[in-house]
C-alpha positions in Angstrom: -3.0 5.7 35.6 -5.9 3.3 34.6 -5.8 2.0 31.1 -8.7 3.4 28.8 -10.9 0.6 28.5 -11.1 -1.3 25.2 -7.4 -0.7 25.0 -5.3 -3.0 22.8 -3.9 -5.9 25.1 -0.1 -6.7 24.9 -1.9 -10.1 23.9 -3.2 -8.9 21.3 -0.1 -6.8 20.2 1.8 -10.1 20.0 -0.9 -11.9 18.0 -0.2 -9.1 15.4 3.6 -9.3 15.9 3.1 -12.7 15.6 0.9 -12.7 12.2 3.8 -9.9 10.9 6.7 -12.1 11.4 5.4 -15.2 9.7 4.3 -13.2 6.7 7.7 -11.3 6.7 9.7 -15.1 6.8 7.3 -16.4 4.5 7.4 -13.3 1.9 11.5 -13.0 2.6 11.7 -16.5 1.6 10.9 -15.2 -2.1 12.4 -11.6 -1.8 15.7 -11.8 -1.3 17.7 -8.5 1.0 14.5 -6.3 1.0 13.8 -7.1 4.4 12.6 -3.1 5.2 10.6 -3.1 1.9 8.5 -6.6 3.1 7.8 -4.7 6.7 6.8 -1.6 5.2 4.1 -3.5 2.4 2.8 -5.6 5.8 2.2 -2.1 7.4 0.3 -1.3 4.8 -1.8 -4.9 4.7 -2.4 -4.5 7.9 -4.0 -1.1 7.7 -5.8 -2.8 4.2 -4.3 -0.3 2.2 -3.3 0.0 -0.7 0.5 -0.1 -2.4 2.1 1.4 -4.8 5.3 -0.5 -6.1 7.3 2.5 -8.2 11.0 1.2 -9.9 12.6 -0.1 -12.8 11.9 -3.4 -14.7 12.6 -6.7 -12.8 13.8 -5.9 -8.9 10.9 -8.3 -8.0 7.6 -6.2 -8.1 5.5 -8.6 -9.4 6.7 -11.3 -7.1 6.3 -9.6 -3.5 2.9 -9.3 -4.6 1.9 -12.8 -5.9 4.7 -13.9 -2.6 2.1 -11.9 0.0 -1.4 -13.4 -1.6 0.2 -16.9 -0.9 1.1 -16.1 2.5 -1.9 -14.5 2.9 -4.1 -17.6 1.3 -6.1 -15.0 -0.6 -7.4 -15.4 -4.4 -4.8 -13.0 -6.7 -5.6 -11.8 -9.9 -3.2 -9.6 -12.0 -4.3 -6.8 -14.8 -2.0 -5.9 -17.0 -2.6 -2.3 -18.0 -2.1 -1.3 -21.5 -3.4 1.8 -23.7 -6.7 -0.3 -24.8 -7.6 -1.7 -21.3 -11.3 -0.6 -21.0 -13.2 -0.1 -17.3 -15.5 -3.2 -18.2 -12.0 -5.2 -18.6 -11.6 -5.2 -15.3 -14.9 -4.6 -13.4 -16.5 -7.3 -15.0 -19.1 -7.5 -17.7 -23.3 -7.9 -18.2 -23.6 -11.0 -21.1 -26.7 -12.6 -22.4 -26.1 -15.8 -21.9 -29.0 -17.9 -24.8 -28.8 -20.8 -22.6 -30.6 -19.3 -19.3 -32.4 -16.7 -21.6 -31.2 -13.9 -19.3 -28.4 -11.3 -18.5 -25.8 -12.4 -16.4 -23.0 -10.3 -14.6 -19.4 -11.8 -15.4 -17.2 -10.7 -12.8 -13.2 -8.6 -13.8 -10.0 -9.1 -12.7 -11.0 -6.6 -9.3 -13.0 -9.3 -8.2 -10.2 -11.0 -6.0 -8.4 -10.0 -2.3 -5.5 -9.5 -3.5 -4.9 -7.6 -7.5 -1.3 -6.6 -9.4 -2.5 -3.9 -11.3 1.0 -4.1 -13.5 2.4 -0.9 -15.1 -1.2 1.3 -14.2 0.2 4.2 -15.6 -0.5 3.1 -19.2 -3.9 2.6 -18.8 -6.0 5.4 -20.1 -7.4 8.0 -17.5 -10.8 6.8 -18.2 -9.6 2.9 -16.8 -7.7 4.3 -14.0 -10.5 5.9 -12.8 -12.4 2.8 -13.1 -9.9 1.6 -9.5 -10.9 4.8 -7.5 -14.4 3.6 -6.3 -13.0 0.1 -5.9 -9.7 1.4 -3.8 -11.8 3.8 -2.0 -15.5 1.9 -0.5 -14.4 -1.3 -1.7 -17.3 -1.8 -4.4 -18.0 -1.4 -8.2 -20.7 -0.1 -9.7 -21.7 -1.8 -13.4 -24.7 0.2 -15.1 -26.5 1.5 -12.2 -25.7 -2.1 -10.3 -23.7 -1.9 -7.2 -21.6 -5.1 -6.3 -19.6 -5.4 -3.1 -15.6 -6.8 -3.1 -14.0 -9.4 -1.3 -12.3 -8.6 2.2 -9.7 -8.3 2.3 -9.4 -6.0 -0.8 -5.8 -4.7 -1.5 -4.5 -3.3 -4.6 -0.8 -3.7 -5.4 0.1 -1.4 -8.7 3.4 -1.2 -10.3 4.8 2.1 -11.9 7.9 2.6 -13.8 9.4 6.0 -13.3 11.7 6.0 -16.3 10.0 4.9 -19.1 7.2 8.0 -20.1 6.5 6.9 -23.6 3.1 5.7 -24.3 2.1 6.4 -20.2 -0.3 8.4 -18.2 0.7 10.3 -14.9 -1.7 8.9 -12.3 -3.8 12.0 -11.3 -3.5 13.4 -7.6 -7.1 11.8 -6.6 -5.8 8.1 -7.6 -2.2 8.7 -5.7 -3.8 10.0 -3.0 -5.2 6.7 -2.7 -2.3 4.2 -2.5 -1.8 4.0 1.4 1.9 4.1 0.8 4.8 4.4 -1.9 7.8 1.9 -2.0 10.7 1.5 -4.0 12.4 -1.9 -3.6 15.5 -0.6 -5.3 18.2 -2.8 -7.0 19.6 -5.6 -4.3 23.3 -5.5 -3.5 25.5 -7.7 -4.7 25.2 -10.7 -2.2 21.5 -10.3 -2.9 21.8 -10.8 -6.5 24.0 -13.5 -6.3 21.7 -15.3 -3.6 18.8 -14.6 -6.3 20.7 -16.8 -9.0 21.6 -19.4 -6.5 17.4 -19.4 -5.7 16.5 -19.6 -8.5 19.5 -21.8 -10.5 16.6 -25.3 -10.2 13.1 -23.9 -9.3 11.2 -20.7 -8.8 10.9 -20.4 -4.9 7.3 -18.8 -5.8 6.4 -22.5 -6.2 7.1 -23.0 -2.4 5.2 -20.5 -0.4 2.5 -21.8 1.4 0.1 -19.8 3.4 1.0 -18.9 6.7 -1.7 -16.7 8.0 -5.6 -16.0 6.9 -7.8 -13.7 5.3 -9.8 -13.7 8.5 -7.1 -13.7 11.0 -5.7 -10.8 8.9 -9.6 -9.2 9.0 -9.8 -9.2 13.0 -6.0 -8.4 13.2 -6.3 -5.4 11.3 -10.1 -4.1 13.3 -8.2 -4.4 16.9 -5.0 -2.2 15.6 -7.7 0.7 16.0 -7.4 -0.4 20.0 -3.9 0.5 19.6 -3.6 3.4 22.2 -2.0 6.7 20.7 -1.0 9.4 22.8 -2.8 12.9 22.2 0.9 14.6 21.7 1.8 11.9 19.3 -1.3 12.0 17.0 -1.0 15.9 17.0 2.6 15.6 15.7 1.4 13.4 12.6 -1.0 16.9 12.1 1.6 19.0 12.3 3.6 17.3 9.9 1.1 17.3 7.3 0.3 21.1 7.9 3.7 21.7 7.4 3.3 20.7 4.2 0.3 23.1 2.9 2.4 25.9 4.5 5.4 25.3 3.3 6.2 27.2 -0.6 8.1 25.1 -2.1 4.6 22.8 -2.1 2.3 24.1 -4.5 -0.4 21.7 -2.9 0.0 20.0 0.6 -1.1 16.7 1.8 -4.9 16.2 2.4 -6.6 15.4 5.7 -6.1 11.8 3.9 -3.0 12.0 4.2 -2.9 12.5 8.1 -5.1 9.5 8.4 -2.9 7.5 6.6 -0.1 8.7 9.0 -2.0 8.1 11.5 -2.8 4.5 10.9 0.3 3.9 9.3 2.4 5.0 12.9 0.2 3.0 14.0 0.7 -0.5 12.5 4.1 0.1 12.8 4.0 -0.3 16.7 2.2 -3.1 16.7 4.8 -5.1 13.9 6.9 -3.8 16.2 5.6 -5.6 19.4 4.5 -2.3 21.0 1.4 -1.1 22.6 1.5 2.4 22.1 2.9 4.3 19.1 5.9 6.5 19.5 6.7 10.1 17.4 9.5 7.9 15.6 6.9 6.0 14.0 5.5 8.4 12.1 8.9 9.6 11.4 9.3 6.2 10.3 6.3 5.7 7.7 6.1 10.0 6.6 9.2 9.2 3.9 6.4 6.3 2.6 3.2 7.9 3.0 3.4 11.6 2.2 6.0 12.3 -0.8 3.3 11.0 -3.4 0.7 13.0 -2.1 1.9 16.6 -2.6 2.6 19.0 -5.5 6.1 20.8 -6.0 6.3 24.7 -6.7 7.3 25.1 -10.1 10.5 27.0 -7.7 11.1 23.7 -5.9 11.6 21.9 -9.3 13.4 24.3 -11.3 15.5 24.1 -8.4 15.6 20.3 -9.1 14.6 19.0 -6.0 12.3 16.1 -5.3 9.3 15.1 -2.9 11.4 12.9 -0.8 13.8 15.3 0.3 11.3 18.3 0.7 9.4 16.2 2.8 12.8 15.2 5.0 13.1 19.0 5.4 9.4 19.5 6.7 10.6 16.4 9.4 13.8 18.4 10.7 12.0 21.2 11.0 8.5 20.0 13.0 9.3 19.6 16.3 8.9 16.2 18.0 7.3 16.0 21.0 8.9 15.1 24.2 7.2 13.0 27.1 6.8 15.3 30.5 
C-alpha cells in the first residue's frame, strides 16, 4: 500500500523524537524522579497546549515550568493570582505617557511564550476569564484593540486541590481549555534525598541552558499534523469520549474539544515515542490526562464518593479497542 502523500517521514519523526529527548534530559536535570510527568507536559508543548499543574505546595510546580521555558529559550513570565488580581493586571494597560503627548499600550504579564499563572484558582472569575480569549485564539483584546501573542503561547497554571479557603473553582469553559491535567505527586524517597543533595550548594535552575527553539518547536509541532492516524484508531478516541455523555454516572460528558485534544494528544505521543503512526494505546495513554477535568459527576457518582479518574478508567475497560485485520 502507497503512503498518503504529505505523510510524516520517519525523518521527521526522529527530528521530533529528537527535540523530546533533549527537552526531557534538560527539564529532568531540574525535576528530579518525575520522568512520566516531564513526557506527558512535552506532549502537551508539542501540541501548544496548555497545562494544568494540580497538587499540593512545593513538589516542584513552579520549577518544571520556569525548567521548560529555559530549555525551550522562550521569554517566561509568572502571574501570581490573588483575590485583587484585575484583567488589566495581566493583559496590559493603555497610559498617557506626558512626555510623547499620547496613549500608549503597556503590555501584561500574558505577553510572553511561556506564562506560570500560579495558584489561578484564587483569582476572581472576572480575571480568569480574562486567560480564555488568550488560551483559546492566542490574542487579547484591550478596549475594542485587538493585539496578537507571541508563538509559541503556552500557559502553565498551578492549582491546589486542598486548600478551598479564599479560592474560586475554575468554571467548565476555562478547564476545558487546559490541554491536559497533571499531578506531579510527592517523589519517593531516593528522589527526595537526591533533591537535597541538588540543591545542598546551588539551585540547578541556574544551570539549564536552552536546548531547543521556539521555532524549531513551531515547525515541529505544524508537521505532527502529518502524523498518519488510522481511521479505526481516531474512531476509538470518539468512542471514548461518547462514552462519556452516555454514561449516568456523568452529569455532563466531554465536548467535541475534548476528542480533539485526544486526538492530538495520541498523537504527539507517537511521535515522542519515535513512531509514525499512532496506536489505540496512545490514547489509552493520554485519556487518564486529558479527559477527567473535562466532565461533570452525577450528584449519584459522588455521593457514591467516586472520582473523575476512576469513572473515566471504567469508560476505558469498557470501550472496546480496536484490533488490526
Amino acid at each position: 500500500m502507497s503512503h498518503p502523500e504529505g505523510r510524516l517521514s520517519l525523518a521527521g519523526v526522529a527530528a521530533i523524537q529528537g527535540m523530546a529527548e533533549r527537552l526531557q534530559a534538560s527539564v529532568e536535570s531540574v525535576i528530579v524522579g518525575k520522568a512520566e510527568v516531564v513526557r506527558l507536559a512535552l506532549v502537551a508543548i508539542l501540541c501548544e497546549g496548555h497545562i494544568l499543574l494540580e497538587d499540593v505546595p512545593g513538589v516542584g510546580k513552579t520549577t518544571l515550568a520556569k525548567a521548560i521555558a529555559r530549555s525551550l529559550d522562550c521569554t517566561f513570565r509568572r502571574i501570581q493570582c490573588t483575590p485583587d488580581l484585575m484583567p488589566s493586571d495581566i493583559t496590559g494597560i493603555n497610559y498617557y505617557n506626558q512626555k510623547l503627548g499620547e496613549f500608549q499600550f503597556r503590555e501584561g504579564p500574558l505577553f510572553a511564550q511561556v506564562v506560570l499563572a500560579d495558584e489561578i484558582n484564587r483569582a476572581t472569575p472576572r480575571t480568569q476569564s480574562a486567560l480564555l480569549e488568550a488560551m483559546e485564539e492566542r490574542q487579547i483584546t484591550v478596549e475594542g484593540v485587538t493585539s496578537q501573542l507571541p508563538r509559541p503561547f503556552l500557559v502553565l497554571a498551578t492549582q491546589n486541590p486542598v486548600e478551598l479557603e479564599g479560592t474560586f473553582p475554575l468554571p467548565e469553559a476555562q478547564l476545558d481549555r487546559f490541554l491536559v491535567r497533571l499531578r506531579p505527586g510527592y517523589p519517593d524517597e531516593d528522589g527526595e534525598d537526591e533533591i537535597l543533595a541538588r540543591l545542598e550548594s546551588s539551585s540547578p535552575l541556574d544551570a539549564v541552558q536552552p536546548v531547543a527553539g521556539p521555532a524549531e518547536l513551531m515547525r515541529l509541532a505544524a508537521a505532527l499534523s502529518r502524523l498518519h492516524v488510522d481511521p479505526s484508531v481516531r474512531r476509538y478516541a470518539v468512542r471514548i469520549v461518547r462514552e462519556t455523555r452516555r454514561d449516568a454516572a456523568f452529569e455532563l460528558g466531554a465536548s467535541p474539544r475534548a476528542s480533539l485534544a485526544l486526538f492530538r494528544t495520541a498523537r504527539a505521543h507517537a511521535a515522542i515515542a519515535g513512531r509514525d503512526f499512532v496506536l489505540p494505546d496512545d490514547v489509552k495513554a493520554m485519556a487518564p490526562h486529558v479527559l477527567p477535568h473535562r466532565v461533570i459527576l452525577s450528584t449519584q457518582a459522588r455521593l457514591r464518593a467516586r472520582d473523575a479518574d476512576e469513572l473515566i478508567a471504567d469508560v476505558l475497560q469498557r470501550v472496546p479497542v480496536p484490533i488490526e485485520e
